[in-house]
PANU-127163 format. One record per residue (C-alpha): x, y, z. Coordinates in steps of 0.001 Angstrom, whole numbers, plus 500000, padded with zeros to 6 digits. Example, Ala and Ser with C-alpha at 12.3 -4.5 7.8 and 13.67 -1.06 7.14 Angstrom:
2
512300495500507800
513670498940507140
# end
This chain:
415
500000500000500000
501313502992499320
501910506219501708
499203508479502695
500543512296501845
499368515439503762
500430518627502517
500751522141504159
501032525430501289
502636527986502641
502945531699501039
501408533119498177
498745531907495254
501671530986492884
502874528996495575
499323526734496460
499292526231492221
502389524454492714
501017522725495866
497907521639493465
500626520181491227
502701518430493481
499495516635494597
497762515936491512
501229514124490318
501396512325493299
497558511583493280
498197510614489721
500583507916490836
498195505859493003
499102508059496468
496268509104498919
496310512855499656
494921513351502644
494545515360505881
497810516183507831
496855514266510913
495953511139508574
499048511557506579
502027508879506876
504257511167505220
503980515801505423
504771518369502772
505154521383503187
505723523966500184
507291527169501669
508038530776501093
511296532391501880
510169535465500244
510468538108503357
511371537593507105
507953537019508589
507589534086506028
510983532176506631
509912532137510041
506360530821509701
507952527928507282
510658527163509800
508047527772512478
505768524595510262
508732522221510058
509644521931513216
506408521361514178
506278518516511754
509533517499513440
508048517239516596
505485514925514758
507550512947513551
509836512468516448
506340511448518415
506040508716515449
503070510263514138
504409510864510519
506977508773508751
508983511099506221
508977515190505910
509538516455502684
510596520025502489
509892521532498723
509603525047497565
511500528620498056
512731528015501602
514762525119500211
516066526415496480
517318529485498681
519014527717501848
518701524081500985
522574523303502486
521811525877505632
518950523610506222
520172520226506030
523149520615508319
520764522378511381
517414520390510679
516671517167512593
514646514277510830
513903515990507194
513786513224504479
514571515492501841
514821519230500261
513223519792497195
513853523120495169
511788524369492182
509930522847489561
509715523455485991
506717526151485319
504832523859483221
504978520413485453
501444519878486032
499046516667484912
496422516759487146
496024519245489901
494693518488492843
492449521342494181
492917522357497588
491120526229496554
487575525330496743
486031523857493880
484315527597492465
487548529107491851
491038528410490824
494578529742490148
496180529948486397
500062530722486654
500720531745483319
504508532615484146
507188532127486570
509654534848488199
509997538227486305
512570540675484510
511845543712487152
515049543329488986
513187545572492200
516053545915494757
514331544514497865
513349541487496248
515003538245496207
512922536254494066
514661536312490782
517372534603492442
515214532057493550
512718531135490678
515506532231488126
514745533947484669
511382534924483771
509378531677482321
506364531866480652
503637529041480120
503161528422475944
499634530050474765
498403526256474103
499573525208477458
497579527854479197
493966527801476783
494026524350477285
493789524766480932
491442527464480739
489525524892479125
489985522494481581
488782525007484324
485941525522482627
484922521856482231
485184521881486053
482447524163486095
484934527096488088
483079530283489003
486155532061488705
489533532311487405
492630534175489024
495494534521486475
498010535108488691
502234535545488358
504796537482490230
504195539663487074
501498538707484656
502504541981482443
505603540146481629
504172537419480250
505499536283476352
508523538722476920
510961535606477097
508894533098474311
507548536271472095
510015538681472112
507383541230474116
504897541259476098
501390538828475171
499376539952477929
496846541417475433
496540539242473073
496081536488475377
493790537459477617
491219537742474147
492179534027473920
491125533164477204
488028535216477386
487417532850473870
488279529798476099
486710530629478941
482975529171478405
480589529497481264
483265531001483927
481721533981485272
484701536312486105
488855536360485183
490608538224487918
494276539658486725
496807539816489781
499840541776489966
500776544424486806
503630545875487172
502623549685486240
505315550279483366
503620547641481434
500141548540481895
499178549224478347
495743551541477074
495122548065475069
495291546393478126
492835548407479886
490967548554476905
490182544980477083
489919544668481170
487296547767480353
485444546052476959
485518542252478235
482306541721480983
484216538412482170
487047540129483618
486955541907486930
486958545489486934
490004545479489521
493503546399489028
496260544907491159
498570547876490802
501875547637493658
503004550986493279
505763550003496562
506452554352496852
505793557119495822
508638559008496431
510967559755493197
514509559453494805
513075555564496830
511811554813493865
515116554840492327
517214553079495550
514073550287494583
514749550057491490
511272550527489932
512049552481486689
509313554388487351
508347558500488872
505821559741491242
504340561769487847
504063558554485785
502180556506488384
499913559157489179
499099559819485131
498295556173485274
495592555916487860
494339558695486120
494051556364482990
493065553729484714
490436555430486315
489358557081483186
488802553771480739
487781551403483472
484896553647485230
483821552060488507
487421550000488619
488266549150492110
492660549515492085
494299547644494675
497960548879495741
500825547984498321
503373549696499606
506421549046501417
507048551251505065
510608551337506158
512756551216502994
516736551874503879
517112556009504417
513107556505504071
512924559857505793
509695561210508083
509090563509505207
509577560689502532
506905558802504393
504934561536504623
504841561806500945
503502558197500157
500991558819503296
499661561395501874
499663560097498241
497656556914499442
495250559313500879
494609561478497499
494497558463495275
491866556800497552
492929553526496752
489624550719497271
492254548069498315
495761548551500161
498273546466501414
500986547906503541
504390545978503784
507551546793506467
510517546563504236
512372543243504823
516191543074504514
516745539824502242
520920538889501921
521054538503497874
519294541509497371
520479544970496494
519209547116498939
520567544581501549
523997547065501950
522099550497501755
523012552465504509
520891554161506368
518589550960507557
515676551529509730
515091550879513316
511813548149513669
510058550432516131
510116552924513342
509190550540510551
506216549695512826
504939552829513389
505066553822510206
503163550385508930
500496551255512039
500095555401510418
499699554096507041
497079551183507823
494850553844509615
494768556142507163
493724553611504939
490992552209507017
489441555583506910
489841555693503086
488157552502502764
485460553158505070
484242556556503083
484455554192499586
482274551253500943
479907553937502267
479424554852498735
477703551183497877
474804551798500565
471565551305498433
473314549929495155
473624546332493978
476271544582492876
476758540875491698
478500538672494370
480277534865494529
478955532831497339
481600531617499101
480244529686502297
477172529871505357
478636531623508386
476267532007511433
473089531871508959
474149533981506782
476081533972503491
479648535426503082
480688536328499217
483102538522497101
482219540989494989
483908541163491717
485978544080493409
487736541851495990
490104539127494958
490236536123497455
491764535417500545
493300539301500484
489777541664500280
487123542282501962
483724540146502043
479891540659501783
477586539419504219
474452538272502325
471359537426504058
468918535553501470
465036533877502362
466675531270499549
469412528444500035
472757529054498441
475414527724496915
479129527882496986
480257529069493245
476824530910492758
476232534342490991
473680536127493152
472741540253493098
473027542015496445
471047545517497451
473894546528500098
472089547600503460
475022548399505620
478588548946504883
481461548214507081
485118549373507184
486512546338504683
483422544734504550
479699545220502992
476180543790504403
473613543091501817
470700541275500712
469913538656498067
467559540873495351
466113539252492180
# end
């Protein structure tokens, strides 16, 4: 009889794809995936991208140690970032791991095996990027920029739509680099007509992460002219700031990203833009921060994420002087997520009395609890939905909105 495999996905979307690979191959194979505390051998796919997440993946293993030490798993398998980045580090000071196991080629699946919930999945259409940011390690750890062949991708689409998904994320570290290495330039464009083509009875395509030099008016054109796709924009501006900008590498100005929103915002009416930002960057002054406080503030931004710079050996901005203290970094991270919680508060209000379509995602103390097509999962905000009606996880339902929250928006089911 063969093992029983549990596996734990740490980090990112991109990351839980490859997780869905991993099993489906193994499942593929004649192995049982199952629940961790059923499992006779662990897996755990880990991130390594900033601080916080080398800890919670060292933080998982050992617990898995511990496990394993008690005799209630047989074999720990360590795959993913953690391991291509410090695979010798962590052989010589971790007890009772059966193996390391770096990256995989981009296009490796057969099967996946879902672990999102059957109504939605995850497309990777590429792998790593050509951006070169200074904070950011992961070009050294996923290597060049790989992109998944137009075929490849369609017939997955295809696939996903057999499956009878409510919704598709395509998702990369940059999706607006997509085709550069197999075309010559970028294919975002021209393949997102292709999937809209391919896409059958899926209700909505999400885009995540576009990296603003590459936003193109075609691009927005199509988000705009498409009704599949999601009016949202996943837009990490990381600073505003011209001279941080630079020490990050971004190869973009305060001007330019500003005369983009105002694009954005002018083809794409109603578009909800999601940003982050990174607090704390080496020699970041008070007035620096100041800037990008009060830049988030006058772009009103639907969606923010706020990030304390992490110091990553490998990277460039690892020896800029100048570094900042963590108390700092923390206050900073603390001014910016208030302001924004104020922000988003006065653009929620605005959806009191409107209706918008939502995705039932699950029944939570008798009521429903859903995503509008402005919030992308597992990061945004929710809508409670109260209907007289049972529903079902993957369903299209419209929503009057009766109450709205600070992140979150109270509605009920209207026909």
């Amino acid at each position: 009889m063969k093992a029983k495999i549990g596996i734990i996905s740490l980090g990112c979307p991109r990351n839980l794809v490859d997780s869905e690979s991993i099993t489906g191959r193994l499942s593929g194979k004649g192995y049982s995936i199952v629940d961790l505390d059923k499992a006779d051998v662990a897996i755990v796919n880990t991130c390594a991208f900033i601080d916080d997440a080398k800890r919670e993946s060292i933080d998982v293993i050992l617990d898995l140690a511990r496990l394993k030490k008690e005799g209630r798993l047989k074999k720990i398998i360590v795959y993913g970032c953690l391991s291509e980045r410090y695979k010798d580090e962590l052989a010589g000071e971790l007890i009772g791991i059966d193996a390391f196991v770096g990256r995989l080629a981009l296009d490796h699946e057969v099967n996946r095996f879902p672990i999102t919930p059957g109504y939605f999945a995850y497309l990777k259409i590429c792998e790593s990027c050509v951006n070169s940011c200074s904070y950011c390690i992961i070009p050294k750890i996923k290597g060049k920029l790989a992109s998944l062949d137009q075929d490849s991708i369609l017939s997955k689409v295809k696939l996903f739509n057999e499956q009878r998904i409510s919704e598709l994320n395509i998702i990369g570290q940059d999706i607006t680099g997509y085709g550069l290495d197999l075309y010559k330039s970028p294919k975002l464009d021209e393949l997102l007509r292709k999937i809209v083509d391919a896409a059958g009875d899926i209700g909505w395509i999400r885009l995540l992460y576009l990296y603003p030099k590459r936003i193109t008016g075609d691009l927005l054109k199509i988000i705009a002219q498409e009704p599949k796709i999601c009016k949202y924009i996943d837009l990490p501006i990381q600073h505003i700031n011209n001279r941080i900008l630079k020490l990050m590498n971004r190869h973009t100005t305060k001007e330019e990203i500003a005369s983009l929103i105002g694009r954005v915002r002018k083809i794409i009416p109603g578009v909800a833009i999601r940003t982050s930002v990174i607090v704390g960057f080496p020699s970041e002054t008070d007035k620096e921060f100041e800037e990008l406080l009060d830049f988030t503030q006058e772009a009103r931004f639907d969606r923010l994420g706020a990030f304390i710079y992490s110091r990553e050996e490998g990277t460039a901005a690892y020896n800029l002087k100048s570094q900042i203290t963590q108390k700092v970094k923390e206050e900073r991270l603390n001014a910016m997520m208030s302001s924004q919680q104020k922000v988003s508060a006065q653009l929620n209000s605005h959806f009191l009395g409107k209706t918008v379509d939502v995705l039932i995602e699950e029944k939570e103390e008798g009521r429903y609890l859903g995503r509008s097509q402005f919030d992308a999962p597992e990061v945004d905000g929710s809508v409670f939905v109260s209907s007289k009606r049972s529903l079902s996880p993957g369903e299209f339902v419209k929503v009057k909105i009766t109450d709205t929250l600070e992140y979150d928006l109270v509605g009920e089911e209207t026909r």
